[in-house]
C-alpha positions in Angstrom: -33.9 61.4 -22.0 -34.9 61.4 -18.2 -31.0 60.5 -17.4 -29.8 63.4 -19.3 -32.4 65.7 -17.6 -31.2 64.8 -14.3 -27.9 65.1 -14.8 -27.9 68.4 -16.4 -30.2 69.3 -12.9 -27.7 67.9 -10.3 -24.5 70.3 -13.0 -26.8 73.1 -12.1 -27.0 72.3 -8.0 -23.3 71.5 -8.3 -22.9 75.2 -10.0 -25.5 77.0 -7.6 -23.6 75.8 -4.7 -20.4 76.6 -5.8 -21.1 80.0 -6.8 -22.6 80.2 -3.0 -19.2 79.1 -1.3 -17.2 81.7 -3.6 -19.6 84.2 -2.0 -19.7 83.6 1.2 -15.8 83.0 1.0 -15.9 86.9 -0.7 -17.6 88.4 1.7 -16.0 86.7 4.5 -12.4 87.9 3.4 -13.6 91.5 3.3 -14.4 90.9 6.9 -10.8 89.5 7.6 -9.1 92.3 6.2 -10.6 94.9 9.1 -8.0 96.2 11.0 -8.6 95.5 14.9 -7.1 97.9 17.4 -5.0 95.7 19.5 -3.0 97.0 23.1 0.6 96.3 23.5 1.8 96.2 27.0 4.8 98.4 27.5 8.3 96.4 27.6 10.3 96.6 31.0 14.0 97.3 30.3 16.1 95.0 32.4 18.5 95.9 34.9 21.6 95.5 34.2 
């Protein structure tokens, strides 16, 4: 009875912390996807 009560403890853990990761990844992806103003240098024609 004790085994089964631990086990079905460290599922739980296992589920909690997997749900956090998902999360964080979420929220971190919304981040990503901000566009950031970036400068292009002008290019030089060559002589010729």
């Amino acid at each position: 009875m004790t085994q089964i009560i631990l086990n079905s403890a460290i599922a739980i853990l296992i589920a909690a912390a997997s749900l956090a990761t998902a999360t964080a990844v979420l929220r971190s992806e919304d981040r990503a996807m901000q566009k950031v103003p970036v400068r292009v240098k002008a290019r030089r024609h060559p002589k010729g």
